[in-house]
C-alpha positions as CSV (number, residue, x, y, z in Angstrom):
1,X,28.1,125.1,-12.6
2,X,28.1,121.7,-13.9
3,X,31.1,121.9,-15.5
4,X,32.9,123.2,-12.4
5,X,31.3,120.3,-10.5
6,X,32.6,117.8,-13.4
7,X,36.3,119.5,-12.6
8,X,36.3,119.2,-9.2
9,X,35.0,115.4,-9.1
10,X,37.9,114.2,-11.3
11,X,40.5,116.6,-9.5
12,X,39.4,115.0,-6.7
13,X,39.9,111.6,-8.5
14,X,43.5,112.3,-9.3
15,X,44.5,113.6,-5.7
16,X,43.2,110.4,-4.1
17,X,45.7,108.1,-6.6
18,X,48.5,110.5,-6.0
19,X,48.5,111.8,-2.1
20,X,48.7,108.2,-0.8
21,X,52.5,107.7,-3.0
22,X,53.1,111.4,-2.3
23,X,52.1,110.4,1.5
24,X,54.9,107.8,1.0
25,X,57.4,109.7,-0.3
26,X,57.6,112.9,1.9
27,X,55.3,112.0,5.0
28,X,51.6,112.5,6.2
29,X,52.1,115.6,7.8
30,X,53.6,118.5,4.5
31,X,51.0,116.7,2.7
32,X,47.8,117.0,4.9
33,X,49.4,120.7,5.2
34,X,49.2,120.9,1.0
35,X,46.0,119.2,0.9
36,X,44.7,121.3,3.5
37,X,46.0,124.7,1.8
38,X,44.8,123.5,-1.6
39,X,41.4,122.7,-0.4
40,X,41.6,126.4,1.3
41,X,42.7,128.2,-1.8
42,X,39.7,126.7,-4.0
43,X,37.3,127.5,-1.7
44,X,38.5,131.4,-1.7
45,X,38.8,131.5,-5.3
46,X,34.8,130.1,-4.9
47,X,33.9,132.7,-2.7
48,X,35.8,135.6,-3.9
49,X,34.2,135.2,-8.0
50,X,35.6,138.3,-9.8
51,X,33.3,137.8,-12.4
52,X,30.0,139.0,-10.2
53,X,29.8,142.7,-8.8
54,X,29.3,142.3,-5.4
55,X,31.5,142.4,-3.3
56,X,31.3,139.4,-1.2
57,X,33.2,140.8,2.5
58,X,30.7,143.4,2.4
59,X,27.9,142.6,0.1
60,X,27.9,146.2,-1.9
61,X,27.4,146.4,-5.3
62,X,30.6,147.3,-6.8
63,X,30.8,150.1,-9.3
């Protein structure tokens, strides 16, 4: 867990260099939408952890 929370913290570092030039570049509003998507995707691939055997919609133990 504590290296997941070491990868996050400096991804979160790079983001806020590069989405204010990115912000520049293409506008505020596709790159709140990728931000928001990205953030959205990392928090599924949290929640939905192939590596345990429950199954996290329904909480059964999977086979």
């Amino acid at each position: 867990m504590s290296l997941l929370m070491t990868i996050m913290g400096l991804a979160y570092g790079v983001w806020n260099l590069v989405l204010p030039g990115l912000s520049n570049r293409i506008g505020r509003r596709p790159v709140c939408a990728l931000a928001s998507a990205g953030g959205a995707i990392g928090l599924a691939l949290l929640w939905i952890d192939p590596a345990s055997r429950v199954c996290p919609i329904s909480g059964v133990t999977g086979i």
